[in-house]
N, CA, C and O atoms as a Maestro MAE file, in Angstrom:
{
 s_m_m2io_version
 :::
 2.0.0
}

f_m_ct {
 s_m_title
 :::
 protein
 m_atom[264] {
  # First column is atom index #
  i_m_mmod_type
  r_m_x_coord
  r_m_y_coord
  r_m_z_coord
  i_m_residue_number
  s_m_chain_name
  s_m_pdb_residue_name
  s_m_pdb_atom_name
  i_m_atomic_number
  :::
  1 25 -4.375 11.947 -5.446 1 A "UNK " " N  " 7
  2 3 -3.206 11.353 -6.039 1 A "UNK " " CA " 6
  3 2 -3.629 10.083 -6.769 1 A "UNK " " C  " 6
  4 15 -4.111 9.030 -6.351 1 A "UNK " " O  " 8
  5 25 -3.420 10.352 -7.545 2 A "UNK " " N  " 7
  6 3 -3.718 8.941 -8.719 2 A "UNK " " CA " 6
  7 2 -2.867 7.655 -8.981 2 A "UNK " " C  " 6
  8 15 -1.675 7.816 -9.244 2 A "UNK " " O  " 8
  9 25 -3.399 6.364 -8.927 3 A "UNK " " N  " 7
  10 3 -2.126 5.246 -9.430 3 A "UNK " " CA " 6
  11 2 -2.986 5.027 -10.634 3 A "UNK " " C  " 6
  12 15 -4.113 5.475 -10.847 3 A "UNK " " O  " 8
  13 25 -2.011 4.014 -11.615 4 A "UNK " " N  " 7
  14 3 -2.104 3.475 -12.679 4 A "UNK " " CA " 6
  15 2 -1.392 1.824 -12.621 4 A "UNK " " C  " 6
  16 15 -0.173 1.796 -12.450 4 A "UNK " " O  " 8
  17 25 -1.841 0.999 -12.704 5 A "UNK " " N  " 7
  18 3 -1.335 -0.203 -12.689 5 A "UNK " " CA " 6
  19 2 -1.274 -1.057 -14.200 5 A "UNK " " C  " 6
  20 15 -2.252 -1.647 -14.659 5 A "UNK " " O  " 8
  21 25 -0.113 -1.005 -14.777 6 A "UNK " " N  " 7
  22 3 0.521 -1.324 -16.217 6 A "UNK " " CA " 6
  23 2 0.483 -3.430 -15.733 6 A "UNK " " C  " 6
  24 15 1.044 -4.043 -14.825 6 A "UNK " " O  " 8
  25 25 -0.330 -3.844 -16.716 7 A "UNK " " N  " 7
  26 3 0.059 -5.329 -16.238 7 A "UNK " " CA " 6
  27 2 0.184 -6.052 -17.586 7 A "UNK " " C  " 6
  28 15 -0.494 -5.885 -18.600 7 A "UNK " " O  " 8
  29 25 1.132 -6.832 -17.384 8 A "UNK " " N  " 7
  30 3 1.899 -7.963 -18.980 8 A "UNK " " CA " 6
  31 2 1.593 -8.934 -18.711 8 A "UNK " " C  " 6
  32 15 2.220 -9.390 -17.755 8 A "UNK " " O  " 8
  33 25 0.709 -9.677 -19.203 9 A "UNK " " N  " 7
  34 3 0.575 -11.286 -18.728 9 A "UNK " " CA " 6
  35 2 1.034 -12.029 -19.929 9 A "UNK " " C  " 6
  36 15 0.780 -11.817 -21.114 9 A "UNK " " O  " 8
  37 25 1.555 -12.682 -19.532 10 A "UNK " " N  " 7
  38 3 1.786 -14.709 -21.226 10 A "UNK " " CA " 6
  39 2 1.457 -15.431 -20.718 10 A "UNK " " C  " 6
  40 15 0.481 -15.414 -19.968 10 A "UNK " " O  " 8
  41 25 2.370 -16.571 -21.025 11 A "UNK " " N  " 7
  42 3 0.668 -18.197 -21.008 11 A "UNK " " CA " 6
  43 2 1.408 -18.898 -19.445 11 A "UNK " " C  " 6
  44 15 0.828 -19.766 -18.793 11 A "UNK " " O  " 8
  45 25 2.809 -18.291 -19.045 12 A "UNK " " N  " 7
  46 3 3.169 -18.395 -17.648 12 A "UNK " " CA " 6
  47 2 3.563 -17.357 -17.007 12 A "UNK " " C  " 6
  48 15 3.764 -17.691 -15.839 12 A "UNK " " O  " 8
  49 25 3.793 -16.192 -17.182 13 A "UNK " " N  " 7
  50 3 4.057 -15.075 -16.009 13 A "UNK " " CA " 6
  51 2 2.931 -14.325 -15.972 13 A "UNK " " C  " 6
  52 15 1.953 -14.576 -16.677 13 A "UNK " " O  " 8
  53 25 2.988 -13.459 -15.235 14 A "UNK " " N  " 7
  54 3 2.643 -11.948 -15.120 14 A "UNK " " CA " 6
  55 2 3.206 -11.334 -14.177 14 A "UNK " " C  " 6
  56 15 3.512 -11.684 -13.037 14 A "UNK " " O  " 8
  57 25 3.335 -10.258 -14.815 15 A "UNK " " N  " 7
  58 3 4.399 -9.041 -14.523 15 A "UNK " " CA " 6
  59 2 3.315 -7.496 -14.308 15 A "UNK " " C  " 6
  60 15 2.277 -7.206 -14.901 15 A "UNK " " O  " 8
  61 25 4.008 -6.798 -13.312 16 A "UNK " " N  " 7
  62 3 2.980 -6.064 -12.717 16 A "UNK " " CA " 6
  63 2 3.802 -4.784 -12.401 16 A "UNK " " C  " 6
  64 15 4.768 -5.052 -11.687 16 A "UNK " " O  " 8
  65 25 3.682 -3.279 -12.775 17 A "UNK " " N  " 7
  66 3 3.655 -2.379 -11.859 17 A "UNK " " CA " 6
  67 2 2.483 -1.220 -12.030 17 A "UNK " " C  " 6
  68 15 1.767 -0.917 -12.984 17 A "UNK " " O  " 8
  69 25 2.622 -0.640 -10.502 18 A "UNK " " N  " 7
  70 3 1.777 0.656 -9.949 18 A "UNK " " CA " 6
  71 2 2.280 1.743 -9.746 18 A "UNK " " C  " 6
  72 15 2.682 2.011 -8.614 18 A "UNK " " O  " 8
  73 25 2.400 2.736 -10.879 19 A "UNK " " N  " 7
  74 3 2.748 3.953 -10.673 19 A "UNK " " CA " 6
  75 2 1.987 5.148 -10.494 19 A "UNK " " C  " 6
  76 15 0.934 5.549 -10.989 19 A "UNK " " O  " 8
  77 25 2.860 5.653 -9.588 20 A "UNK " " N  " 7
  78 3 2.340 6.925 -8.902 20 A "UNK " " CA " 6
  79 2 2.174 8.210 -10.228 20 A "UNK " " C  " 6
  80 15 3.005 8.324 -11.129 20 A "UNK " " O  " 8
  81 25 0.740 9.228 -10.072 21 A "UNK " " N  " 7
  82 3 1.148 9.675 -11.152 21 A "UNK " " CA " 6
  83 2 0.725 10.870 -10.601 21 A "UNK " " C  " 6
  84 15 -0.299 10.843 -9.918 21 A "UNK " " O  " 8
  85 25 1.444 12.146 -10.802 22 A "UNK " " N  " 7
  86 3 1.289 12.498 -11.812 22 A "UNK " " CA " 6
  87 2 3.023 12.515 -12.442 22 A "UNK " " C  " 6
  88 15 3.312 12.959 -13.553 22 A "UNK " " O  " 8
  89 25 3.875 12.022 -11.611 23 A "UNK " " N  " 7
  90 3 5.253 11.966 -11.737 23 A "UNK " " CA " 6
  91 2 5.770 10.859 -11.884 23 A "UNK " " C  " 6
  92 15 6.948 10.714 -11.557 23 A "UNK " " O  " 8
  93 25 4.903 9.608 -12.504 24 A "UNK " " N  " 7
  94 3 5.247 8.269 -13.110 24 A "UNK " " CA " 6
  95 2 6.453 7.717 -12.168 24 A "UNK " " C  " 6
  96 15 7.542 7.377 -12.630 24 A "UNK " " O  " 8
  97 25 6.163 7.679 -10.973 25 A "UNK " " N  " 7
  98 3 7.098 6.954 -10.237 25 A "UNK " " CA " 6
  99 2 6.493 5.425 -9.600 25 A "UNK " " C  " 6
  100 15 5.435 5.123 -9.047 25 A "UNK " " O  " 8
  101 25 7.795 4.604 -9.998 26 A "UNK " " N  " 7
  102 3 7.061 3.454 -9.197 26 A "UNK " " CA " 6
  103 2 6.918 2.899 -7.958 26 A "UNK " " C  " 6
  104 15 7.864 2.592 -7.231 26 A "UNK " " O  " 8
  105 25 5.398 2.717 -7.613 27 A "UNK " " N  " 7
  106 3 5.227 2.559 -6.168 27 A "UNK " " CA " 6
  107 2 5.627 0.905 -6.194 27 A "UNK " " C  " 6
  108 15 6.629 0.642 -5.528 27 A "UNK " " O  " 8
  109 25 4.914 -0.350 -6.939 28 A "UNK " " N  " 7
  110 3 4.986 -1.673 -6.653 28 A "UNK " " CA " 6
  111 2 5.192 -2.229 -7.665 28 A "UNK " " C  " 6
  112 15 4.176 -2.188 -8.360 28 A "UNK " " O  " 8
  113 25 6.188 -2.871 -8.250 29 A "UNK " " N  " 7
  114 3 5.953 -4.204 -9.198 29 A "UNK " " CA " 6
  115 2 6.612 -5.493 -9.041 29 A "UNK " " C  " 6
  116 15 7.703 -5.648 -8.492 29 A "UNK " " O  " 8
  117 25 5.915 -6.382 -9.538 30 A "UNK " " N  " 7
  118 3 6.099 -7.484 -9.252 30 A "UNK " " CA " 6
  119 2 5.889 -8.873 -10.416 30 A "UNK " " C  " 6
  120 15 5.361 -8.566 -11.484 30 A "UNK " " O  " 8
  121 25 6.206 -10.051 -10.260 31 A "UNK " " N  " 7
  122 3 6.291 -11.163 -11.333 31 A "UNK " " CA " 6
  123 2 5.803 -11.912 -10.778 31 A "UNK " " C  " 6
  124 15 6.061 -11.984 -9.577 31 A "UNK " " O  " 8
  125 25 4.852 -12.843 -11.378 32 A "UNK " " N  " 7
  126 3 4.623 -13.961 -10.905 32 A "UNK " " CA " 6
  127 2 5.113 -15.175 -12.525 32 A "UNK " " C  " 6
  128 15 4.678 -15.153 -13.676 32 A "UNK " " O  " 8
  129 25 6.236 -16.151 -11.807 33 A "UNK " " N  " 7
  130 3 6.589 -16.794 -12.972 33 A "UNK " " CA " 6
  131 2 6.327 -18.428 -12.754 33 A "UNK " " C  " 6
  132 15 6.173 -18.821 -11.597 33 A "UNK " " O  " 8
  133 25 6.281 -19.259 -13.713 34 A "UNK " " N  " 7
  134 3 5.742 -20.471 -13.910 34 A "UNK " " CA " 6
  135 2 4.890 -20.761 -13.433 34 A "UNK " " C  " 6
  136 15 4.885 -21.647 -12.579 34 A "UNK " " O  " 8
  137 25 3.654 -19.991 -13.886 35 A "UNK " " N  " 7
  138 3 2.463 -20.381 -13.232 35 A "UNK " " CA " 6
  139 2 1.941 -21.721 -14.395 35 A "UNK " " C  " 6
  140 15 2.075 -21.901 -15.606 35 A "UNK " " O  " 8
  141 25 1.234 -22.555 -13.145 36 A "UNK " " N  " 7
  142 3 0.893 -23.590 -13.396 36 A "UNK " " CA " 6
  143 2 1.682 -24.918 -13.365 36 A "UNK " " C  " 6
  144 15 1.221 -26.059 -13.371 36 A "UNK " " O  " 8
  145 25 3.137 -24.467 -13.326 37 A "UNK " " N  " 7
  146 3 3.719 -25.474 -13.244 37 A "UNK " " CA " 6
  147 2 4.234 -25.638 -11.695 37 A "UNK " " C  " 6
  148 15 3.563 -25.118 -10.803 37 A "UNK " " O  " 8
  149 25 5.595 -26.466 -11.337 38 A "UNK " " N  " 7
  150 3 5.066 -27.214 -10.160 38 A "UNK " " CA " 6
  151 2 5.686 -26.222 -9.053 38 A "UNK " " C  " 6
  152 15 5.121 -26.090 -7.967 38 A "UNK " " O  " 8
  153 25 7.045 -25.429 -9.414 39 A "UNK " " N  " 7
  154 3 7.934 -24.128 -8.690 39 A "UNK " " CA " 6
  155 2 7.346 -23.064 -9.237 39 A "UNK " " C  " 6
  156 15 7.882 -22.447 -10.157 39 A "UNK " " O  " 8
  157 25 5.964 -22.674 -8.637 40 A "UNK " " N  " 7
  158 3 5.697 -21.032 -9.217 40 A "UNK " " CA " 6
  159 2 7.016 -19.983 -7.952 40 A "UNK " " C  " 6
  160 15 7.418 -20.128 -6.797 40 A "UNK " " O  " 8
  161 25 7.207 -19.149 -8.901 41 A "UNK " " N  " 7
  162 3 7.951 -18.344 -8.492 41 A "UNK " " CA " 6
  163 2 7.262 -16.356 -8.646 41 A "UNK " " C  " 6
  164 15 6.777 -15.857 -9.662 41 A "UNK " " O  " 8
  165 25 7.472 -15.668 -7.294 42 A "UNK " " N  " 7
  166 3 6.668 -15.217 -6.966 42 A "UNK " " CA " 6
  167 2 7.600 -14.130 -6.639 42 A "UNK " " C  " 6
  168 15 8.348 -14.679 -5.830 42 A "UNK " " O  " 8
  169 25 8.039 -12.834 -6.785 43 A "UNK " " N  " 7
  170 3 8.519 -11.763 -6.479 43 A "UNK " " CA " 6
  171 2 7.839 -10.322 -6.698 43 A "UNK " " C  " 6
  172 15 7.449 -10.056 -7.835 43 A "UNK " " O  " 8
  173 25 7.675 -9.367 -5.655 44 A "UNK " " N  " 7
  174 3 7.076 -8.285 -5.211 44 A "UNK " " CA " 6
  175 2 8.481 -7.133 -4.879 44 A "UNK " " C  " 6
  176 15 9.577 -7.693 -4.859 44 A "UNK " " O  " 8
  177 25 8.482 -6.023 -4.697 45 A "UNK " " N  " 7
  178 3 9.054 -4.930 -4.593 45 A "UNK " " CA " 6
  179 2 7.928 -3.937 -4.637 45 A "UNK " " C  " 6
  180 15 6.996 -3.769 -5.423 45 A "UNK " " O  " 8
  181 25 8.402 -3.199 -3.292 46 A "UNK " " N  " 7
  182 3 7.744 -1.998 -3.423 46 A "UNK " " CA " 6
  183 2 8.907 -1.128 -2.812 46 A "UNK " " C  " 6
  184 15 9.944 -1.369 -2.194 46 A "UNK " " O  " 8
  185 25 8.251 -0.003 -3.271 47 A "UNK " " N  " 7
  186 3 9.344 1.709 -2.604 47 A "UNK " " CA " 6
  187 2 8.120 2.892 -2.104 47 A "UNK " " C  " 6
  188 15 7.214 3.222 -2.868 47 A "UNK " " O  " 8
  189 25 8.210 3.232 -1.255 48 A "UNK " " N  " 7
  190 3 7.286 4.133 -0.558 48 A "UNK " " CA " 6
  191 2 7.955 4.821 0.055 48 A "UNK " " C  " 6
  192 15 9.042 4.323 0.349 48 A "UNK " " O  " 8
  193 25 7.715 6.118 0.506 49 A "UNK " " N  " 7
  194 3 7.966 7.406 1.323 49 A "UNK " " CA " 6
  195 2 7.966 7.596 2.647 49 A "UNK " " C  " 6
  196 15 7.198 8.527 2.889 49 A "UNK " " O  " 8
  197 25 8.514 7.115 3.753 50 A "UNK " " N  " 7
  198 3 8.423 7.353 4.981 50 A "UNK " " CA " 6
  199 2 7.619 9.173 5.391 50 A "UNK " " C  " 6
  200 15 8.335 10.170 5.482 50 A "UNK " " O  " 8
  201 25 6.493 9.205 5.528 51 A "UNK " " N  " 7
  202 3 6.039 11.042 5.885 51 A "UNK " " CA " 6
  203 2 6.717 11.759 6.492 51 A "UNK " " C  " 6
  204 15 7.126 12.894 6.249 51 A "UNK " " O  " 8
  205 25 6.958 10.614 7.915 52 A "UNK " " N  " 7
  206 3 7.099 11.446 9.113 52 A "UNK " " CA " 6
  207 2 9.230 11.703 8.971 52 A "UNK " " C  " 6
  208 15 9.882 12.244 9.864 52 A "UNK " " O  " 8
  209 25 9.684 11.293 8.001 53 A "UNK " " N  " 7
  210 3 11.046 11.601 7.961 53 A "UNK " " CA " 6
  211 2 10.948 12.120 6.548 53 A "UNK " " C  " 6
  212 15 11.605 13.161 6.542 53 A "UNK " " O  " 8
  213 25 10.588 11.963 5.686 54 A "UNK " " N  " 7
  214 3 10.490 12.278 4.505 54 A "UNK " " CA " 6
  215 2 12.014 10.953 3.382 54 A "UNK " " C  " 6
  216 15 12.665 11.302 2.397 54 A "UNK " " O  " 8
  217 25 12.047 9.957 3.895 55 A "UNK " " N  " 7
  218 3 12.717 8.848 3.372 55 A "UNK " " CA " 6
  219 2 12.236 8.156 2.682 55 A "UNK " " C  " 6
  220 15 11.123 7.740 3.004 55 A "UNK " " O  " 8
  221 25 13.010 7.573 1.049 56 A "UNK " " N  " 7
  222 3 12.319 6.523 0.669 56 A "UNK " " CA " 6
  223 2 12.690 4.853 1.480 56 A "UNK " " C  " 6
  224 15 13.397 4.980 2.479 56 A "UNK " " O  " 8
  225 25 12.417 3.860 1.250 57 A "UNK " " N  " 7
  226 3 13.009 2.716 1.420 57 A "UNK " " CA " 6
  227 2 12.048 1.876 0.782 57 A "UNK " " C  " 6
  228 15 10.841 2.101 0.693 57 A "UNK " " O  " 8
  229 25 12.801 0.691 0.258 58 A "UNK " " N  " 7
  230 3 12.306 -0.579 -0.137 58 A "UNK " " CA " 6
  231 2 11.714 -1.591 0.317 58 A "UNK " " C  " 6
  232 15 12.016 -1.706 1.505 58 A "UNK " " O  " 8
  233 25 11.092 -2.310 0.021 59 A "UNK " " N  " 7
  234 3 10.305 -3.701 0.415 59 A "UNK " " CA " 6
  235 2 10.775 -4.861 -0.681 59 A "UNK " " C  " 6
  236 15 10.456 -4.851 -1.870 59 A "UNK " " O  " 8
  237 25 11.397 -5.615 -0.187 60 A "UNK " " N  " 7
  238 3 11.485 -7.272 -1.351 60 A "UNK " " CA " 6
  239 2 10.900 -8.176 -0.675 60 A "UNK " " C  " 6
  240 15 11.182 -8.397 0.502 60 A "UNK " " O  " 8
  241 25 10.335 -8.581 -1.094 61 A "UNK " " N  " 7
  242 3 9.427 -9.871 -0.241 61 A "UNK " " CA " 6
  243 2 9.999 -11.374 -1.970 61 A "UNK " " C  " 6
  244 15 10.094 -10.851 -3.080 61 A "UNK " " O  " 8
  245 25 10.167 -12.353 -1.913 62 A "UNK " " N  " 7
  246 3 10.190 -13.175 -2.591 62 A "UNK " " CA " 6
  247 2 9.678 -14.935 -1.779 62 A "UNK " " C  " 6
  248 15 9.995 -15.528 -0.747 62 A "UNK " " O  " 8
  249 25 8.964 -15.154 -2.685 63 A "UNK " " N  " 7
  250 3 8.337 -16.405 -2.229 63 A "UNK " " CA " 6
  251 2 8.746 -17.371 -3.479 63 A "UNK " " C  " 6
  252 15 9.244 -16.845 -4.474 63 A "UNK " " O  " 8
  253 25 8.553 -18.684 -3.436 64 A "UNK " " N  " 7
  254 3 8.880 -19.548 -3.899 64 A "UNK " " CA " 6
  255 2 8.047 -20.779 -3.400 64 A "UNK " " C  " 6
  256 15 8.086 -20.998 -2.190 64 A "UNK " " O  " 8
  257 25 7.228 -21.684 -4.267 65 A "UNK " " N  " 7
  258 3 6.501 -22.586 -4.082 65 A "UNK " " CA " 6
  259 2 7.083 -23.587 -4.637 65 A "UNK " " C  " 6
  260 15 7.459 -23.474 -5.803 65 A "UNK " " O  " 8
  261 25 7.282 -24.764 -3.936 66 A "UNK " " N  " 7
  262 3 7.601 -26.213 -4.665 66 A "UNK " " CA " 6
  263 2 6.537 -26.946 -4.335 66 A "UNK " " C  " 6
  264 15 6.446 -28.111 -4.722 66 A "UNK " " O  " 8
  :::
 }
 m_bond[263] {
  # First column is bond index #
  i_m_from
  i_m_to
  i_m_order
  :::
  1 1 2 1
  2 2 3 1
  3 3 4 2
  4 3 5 1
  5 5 6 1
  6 6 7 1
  7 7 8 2
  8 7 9 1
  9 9 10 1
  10 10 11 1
  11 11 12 2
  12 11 13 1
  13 13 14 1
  14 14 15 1
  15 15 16 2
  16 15 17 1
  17 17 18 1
  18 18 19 1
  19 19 20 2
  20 19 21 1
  21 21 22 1
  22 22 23 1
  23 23 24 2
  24 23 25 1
  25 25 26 1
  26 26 27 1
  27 27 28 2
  28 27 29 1
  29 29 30 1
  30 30 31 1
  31 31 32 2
  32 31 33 1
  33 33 34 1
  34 34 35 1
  35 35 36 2
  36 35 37 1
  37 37 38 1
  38 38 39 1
  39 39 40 2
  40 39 41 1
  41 41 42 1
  42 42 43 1
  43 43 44 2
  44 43 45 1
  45 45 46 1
  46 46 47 1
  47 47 48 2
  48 47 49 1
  49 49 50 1
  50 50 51 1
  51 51 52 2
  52 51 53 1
  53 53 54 1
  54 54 55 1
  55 55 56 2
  56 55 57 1
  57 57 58 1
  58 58 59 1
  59 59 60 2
  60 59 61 1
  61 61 62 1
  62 62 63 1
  63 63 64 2
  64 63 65 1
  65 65 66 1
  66 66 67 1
  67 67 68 2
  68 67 69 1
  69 69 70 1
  70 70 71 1
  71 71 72 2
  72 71 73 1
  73 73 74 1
  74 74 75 1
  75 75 76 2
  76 75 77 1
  77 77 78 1
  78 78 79 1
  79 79 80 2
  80 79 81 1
  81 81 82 1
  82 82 83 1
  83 83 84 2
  84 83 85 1
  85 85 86 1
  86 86 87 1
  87 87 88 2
  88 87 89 1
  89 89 90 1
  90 90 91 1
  91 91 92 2
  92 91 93 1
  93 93 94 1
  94 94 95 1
  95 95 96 2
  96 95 97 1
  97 97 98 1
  98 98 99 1
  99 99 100 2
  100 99 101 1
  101 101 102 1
  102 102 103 1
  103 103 104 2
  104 103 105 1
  105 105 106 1
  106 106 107 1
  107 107 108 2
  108 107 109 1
  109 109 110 1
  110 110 111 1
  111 111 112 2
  112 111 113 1
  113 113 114 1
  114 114 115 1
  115 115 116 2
  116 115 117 1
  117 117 118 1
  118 118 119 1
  119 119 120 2
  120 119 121 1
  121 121 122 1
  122 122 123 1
  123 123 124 2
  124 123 125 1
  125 125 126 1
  126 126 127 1
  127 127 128 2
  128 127 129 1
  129 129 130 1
  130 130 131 1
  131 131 132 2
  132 131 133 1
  133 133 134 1
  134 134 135 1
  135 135 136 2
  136 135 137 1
  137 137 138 1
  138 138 139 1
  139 139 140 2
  140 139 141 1
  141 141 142 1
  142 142 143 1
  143 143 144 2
  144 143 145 1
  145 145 146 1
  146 146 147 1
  147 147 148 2
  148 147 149 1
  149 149 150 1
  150 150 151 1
  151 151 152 2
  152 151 153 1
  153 153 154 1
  154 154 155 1
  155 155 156 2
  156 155 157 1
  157 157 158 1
  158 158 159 1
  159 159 160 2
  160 159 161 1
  161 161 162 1
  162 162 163 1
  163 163 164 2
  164 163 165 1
  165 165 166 1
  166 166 167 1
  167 167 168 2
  168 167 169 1
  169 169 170 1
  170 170 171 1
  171 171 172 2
  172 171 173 1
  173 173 174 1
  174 174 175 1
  175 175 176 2
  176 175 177 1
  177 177 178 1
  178 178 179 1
  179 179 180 2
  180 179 181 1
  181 181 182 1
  182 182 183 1
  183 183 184 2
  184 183 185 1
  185 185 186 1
  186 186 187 1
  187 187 188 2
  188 187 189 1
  189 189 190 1
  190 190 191 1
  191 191 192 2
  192 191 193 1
  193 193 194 1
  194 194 195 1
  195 195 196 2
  196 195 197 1
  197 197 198 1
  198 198 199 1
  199 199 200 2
  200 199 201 1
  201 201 202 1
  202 202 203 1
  203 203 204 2
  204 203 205 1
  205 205 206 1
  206 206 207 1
  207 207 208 2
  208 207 209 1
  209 209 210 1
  210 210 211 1
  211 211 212 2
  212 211 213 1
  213 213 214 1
  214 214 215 1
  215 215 216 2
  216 215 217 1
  217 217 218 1
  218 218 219 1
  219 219 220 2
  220 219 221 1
  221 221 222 1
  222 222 223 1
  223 223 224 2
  224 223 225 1
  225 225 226 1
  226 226 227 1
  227 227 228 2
  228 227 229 1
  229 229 230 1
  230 230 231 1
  231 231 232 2
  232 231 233 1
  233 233 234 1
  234 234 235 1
  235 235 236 2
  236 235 237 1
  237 237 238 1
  238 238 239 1
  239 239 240 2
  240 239 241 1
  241 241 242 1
  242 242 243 1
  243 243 244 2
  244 243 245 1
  245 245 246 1
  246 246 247 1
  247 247 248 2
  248 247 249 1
  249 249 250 1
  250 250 251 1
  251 251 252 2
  252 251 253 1
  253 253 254 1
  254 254 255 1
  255 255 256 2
  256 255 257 1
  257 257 258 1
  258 258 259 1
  259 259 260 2
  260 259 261 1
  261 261 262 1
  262 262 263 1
  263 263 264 2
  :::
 }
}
């Protein structure tokens, strides 16, 4: 099973996802914004497949630096 990880960077974010392929679904993406300055701001999401039930569910994790 193959991923592909698509990434956008500028002169303060980067922006990130990992898709599952061969059915371009997304496993993780995420932002990282104002980098360098003094509140980087930091958000992740992922969605994955539980096996043993066959369920999807989500992950948000968000961080925030001052």
């Amino acid at each position: 099973m193959k991923k592909i990880m698509a990434i956008n960077a500028g002169s303060s974010s980067l922006k990130f996802k990992v898709f599952n392929m061969p059915d371009e679904s997304i496993l993780i993406e995420g932002v990282f914004e104002r980098i360098g300055f003094d509140a980087l701001k930091f958000h992740i999401k992922s969605t994955v497949s539980a096996k043993k039930k066959n369920r999807r569910f989500t992950i948000t994790v968000t961080l925030r630096i001052i």
